[in-house]
N, C-alpha and C positions, 0 to 999 in steps of 0.2 A: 517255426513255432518257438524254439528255443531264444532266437532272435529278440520276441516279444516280449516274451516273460522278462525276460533279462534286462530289457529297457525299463520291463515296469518294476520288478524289485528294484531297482537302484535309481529309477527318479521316483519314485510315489512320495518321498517326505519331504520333496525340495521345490517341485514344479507345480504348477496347476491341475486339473484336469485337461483344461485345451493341452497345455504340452504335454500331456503324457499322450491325448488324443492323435497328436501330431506326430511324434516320433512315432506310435503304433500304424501311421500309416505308411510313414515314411519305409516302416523296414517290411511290409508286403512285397515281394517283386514283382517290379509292374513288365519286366520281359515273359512271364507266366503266359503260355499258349492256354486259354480260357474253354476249357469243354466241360463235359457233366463231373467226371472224375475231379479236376483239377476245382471249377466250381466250389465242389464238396468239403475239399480241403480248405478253404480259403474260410468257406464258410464256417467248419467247425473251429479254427483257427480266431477266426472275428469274435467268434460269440462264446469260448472261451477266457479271452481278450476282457470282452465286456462284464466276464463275471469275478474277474477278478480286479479289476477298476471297480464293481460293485461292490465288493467287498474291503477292497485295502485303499483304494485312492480316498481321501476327506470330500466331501462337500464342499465345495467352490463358495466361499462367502461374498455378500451383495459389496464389498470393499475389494475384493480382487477382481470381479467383473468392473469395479467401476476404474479399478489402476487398470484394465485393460483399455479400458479407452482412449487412455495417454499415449500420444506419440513414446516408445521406447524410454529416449531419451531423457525425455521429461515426469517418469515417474516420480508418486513420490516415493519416500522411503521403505523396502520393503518390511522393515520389522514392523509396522504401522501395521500390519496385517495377520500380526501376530501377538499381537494386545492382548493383556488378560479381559477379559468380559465387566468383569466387576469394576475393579479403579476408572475405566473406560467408562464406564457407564457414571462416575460421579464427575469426570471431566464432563462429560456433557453436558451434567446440568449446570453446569459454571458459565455455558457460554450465552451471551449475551449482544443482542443488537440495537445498538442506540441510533436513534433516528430524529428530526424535526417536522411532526406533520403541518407547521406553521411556516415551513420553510419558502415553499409554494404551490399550485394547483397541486404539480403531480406528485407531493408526498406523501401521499397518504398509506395508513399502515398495509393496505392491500397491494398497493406499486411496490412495499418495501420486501413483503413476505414472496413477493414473485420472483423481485430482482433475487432476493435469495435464495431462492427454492431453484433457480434456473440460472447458475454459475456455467461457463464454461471451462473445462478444466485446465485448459492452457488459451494464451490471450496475450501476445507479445505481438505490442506494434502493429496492432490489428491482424495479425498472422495467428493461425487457430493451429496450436500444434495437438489434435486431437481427430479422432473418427467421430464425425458426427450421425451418420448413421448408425454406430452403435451407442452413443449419446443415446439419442432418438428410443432405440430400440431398448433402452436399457431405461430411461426414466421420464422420458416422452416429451421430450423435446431437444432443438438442434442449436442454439444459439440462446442468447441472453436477449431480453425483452429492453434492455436498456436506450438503447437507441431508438427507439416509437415511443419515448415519451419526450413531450413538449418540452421540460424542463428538465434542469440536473435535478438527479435525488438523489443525496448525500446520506451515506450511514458509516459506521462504525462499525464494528466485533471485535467480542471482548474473549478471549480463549485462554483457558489452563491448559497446560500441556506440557510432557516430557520431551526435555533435550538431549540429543545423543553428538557424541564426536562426529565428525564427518573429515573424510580424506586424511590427513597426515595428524589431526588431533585425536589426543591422548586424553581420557580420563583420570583423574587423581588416584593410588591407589586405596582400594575399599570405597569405593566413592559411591555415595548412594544416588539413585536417579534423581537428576532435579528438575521442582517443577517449577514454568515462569509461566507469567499473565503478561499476556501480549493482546494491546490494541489495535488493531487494524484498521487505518483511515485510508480514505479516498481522498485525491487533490485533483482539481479539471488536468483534464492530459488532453495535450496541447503536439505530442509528437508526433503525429499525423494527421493530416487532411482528413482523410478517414474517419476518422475522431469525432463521434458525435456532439462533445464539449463544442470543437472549432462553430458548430451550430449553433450550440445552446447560450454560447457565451459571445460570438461575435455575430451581432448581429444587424449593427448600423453599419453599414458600408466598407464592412471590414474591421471594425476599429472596436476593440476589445470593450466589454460594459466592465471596466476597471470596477466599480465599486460591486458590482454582483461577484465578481473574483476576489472581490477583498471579504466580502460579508461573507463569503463559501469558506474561505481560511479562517475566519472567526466563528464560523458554525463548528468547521472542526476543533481548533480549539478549545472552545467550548463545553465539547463534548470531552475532551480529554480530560480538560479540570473536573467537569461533573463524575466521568469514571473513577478518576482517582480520588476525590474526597467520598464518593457515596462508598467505596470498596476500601476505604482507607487504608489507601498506598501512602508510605513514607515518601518512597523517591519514582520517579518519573524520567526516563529518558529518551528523551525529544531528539527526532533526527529533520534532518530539509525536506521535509514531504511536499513534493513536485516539483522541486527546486532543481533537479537531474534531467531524469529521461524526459518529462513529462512539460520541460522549458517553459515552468511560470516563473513571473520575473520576483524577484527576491523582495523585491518594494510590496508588494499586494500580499509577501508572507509576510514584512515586517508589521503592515498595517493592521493586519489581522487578527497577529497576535499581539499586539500591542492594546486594541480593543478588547478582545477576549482576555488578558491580563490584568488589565487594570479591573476589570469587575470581580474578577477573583482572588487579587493577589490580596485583599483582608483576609479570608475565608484559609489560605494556601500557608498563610506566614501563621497563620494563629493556630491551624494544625500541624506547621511544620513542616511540609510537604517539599521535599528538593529536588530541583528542576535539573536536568543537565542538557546540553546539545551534542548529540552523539555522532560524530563525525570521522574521519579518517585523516582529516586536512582542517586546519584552522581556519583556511582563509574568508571561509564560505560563513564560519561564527562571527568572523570578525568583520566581514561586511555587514553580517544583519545586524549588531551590536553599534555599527555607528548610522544604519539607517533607523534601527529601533531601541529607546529608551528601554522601555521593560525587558530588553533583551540583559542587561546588564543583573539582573536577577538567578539569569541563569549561566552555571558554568559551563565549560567545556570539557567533555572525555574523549579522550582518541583511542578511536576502533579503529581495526581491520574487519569488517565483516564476512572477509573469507575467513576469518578465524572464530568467527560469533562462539561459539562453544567454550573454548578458551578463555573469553573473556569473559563472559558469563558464570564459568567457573571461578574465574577470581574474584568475581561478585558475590559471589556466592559465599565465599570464604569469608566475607568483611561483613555482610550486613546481612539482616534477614531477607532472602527471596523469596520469602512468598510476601516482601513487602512491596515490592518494586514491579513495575509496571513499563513494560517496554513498548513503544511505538512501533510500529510496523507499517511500509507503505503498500498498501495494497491499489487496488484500480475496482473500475465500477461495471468491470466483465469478469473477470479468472477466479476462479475457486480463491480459496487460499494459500500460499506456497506458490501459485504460479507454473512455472517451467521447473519449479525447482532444482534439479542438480545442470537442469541447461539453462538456468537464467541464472547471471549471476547480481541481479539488484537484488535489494534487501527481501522480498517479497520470495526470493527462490533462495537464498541464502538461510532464512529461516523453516521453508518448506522442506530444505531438504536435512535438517535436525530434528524434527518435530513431527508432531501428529499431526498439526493446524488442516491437511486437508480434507480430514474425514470429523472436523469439529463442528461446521456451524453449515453443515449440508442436511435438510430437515428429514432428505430420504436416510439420513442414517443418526438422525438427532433428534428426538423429539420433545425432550426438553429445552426447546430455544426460549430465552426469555427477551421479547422484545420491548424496549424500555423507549418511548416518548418524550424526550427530555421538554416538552411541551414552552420554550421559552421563545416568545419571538423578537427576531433582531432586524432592527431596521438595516436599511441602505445604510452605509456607513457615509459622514461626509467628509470625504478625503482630499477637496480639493480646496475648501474654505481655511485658508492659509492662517488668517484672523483669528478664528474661532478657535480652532487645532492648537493654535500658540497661547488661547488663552485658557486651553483646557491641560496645557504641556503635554499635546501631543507630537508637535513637531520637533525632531531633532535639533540639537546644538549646529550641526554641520548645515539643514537646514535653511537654519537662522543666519549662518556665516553667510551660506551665498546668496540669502536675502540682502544681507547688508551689504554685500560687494556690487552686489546689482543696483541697490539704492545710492551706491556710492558713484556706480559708475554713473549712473544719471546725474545726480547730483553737480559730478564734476562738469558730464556735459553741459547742466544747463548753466554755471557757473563759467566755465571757457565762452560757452557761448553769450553769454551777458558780459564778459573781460574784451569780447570781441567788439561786441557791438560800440560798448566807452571805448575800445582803442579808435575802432573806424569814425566815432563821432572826432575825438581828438586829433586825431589826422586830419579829417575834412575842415577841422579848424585850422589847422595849420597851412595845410592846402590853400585855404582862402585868406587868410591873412599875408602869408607869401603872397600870392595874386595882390593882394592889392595893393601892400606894400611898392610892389616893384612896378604896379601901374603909376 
């Protein structure tokens, strides 16, 4: 008995119910010879037990059943469970889901409210690190619906949230909590077969619909510029969303955003709005920057985003943040955060700083506001070389090996015309010799 007690004074302020439920059984001993006597004991001993867990252990909240779902590893943060009620409750209503119902058949805002409503809580590589039957059990359903539909459905979320240190980072001191606005986009993911994109986006004979992967990078974009001028954010920063894990080729981002750029960038330059490309490595700015004009608009910051808090704080310190508007890559299965402290892309590098996975889940949000950005974008024409050069969509580099190609023909057909006057002049000589010396 004393056993007991003793477990539950000293975890009741730390652990769940299930663990306090756990170690209350763990210390029963199970070598106990079971008769009426001993029975008795066990019995008054249990129900004891249960009236002091009735008494002193909290109520287990609908956000600690649902971090129970999570493989271990892949929680997210637990102070997230320890939110005040109030501030929590006006993050909520901040959070917001931009969508395109014009984008195709399966967009519409009932596929969008579902894809959201039925995240799964971890989603790496098509590897579910999570119980699905307590999924299931807990909010009624076992997977994301994403994959049974016909086409991609592309959206956005738009989140306020507190950032906290994480691992070996250190807050300022007296540092008051800060709050960022982080956008979450989806890009086709392409890292596995598995991958319902590999369907939705190849579908002739293997060979990619390039321009449906360009207009998908220009939907998002899109969306970023409409977030940031309708929430008037000053500054913006843009990371290679699919450009990693997710192995879309850097040409279909250039295109994309270079489309989605030029329509905004009157609207962007006259609000003042500053772009940056948020990276770790240059090289990946500096290849889009000479595959894409409009990319030269925007600069370059060098992250670590194992350090995201770090830097964020020193953001913090220069400009106002609650001006600025951070990109996030998310995917079009996992909650948000991801695997968090076991994934380490951008998606769990932010989850596991932040609140983002108990933000835009509607079993714990019910202020979601879903916004229609109602604009529709054609096919892009990405391969009409002519037009593109005369719209100065094609690059300067481009244009080089246009012209070395024209050149190179050029020369052929020019050698081979040098050839033909030589062989003529020959065959004159040839016969003139001959007859000559006949």
């Amino acid at each position: 008995m004393s056993n007991i007690q003793e477990i539950i004074n000293h975890q009741v302020n730390d652990n769940t119910i299930y663990q306090v439920l756990d170690q209350v059984s763990d210390a029963i001993p199970k070598e106990i010879e079971i008769n009426d006597v001993e029975t008795t004991e066990i019995e008054i001993e249990i129900n004891e037990a249960e009236t002091i867990e009735i008494e002193n252990v909290p109520e287990i909240t609908l956000i600690e059943k649902f971090f129970q779902v999570y493989n271990s590893d892949y929680r997210p943060p637990s102070w997230v469970t320890k939110m005040d009620p109030t501030p929590l409750d006006e993050l909520w209503k901040c959070t917001k889901i931009y969508f395109n119902s014009k984008d195709n058949a399966s967009s519409t805002q009932e596929n969008v409210k579902d894809l959201v409503e039925k995240r799964e809580p971890v989603n790496m590589d098509c590897w579910r690190g999570y119980n699905l039957e307590l999924l299931e059990k807990l909010f009624g359903y076992k997977t994301s619906s994403y994959g049974a539909l016909d086409h991609s459905v592309n959206l956005a979320c738009l989140v306020k949230t507190p950032i906290e240190p994480f691992g070996n980072e250190v807050a300022a001191e007296n540092q008051e909590q800060i709050l960022v606005n982080i956008l979450n986009v989806i890009a086709p993911a392409f890292d596995s077969l598995s991958q319902p994109d590999y369907h939705k986006y190849f579908r002739h004979n293997g060979q990619p619909l390039i321009e449906e992967i360009v207009k998908r990078y220009q939907l998002i974009f899109t969306m970023i510029f409409e977030c940031a001028i309708s929430e008037g954010m000053e500054v913006v920063y843009l990371t290679g969303c699919g450009l990693g894990a997710f192995r879309n080729d850097p040409a279909d981002f250039a295109d994309g955003f270079n489309l989605a750029y030029n329509k905004y960038a009157e609207k962007l330059n006259e609000l003042g709005i500053k772009l940056y490309f948020w990276d770790y490595n240059q090289n990946m700015y500096n290849n889009l920057t000479i595959m894409c004009p409009a990319m030269s608009n925007v600069e370059f910051a060098m992250v670590n985003n194992r350090e995201l808090y770090s830097y964020v704080l020193k953001i913090s310190q220069t400009i106002n943040i609650a001006k600025v508007l951070f990109i996030n890559l998310w995917d079009m299965f996992s909650n948000l955060g991801n695997g968090n402290a076991g994934d380490n892309s951008w998606d769990g590098q932010w989850g596991r700083r932040t609140a983002i996975s108990i933000l835009a889940l509607p079993q714990f949000n019910k202020y979601i506001e879903y916004v229609d950005i109602d604009i529709f974008i054609e096919l892009p024409k990405i391969i009409e070389f002519n037009e593109a050069a005369t719209n100065d969509v094609v690059t300067n580099d481009v244009m080089e090996v246009a012209t070395e190609v024209v050149s190179e023909v050029m020369s052929e057909i020019i050698a081979n015309e040098v050839m033909e006057v030589a062989t003529e002049v020959v065959s004159e000589v040839v016969v003139t010799t001959v007859v000559e010396t006949d």
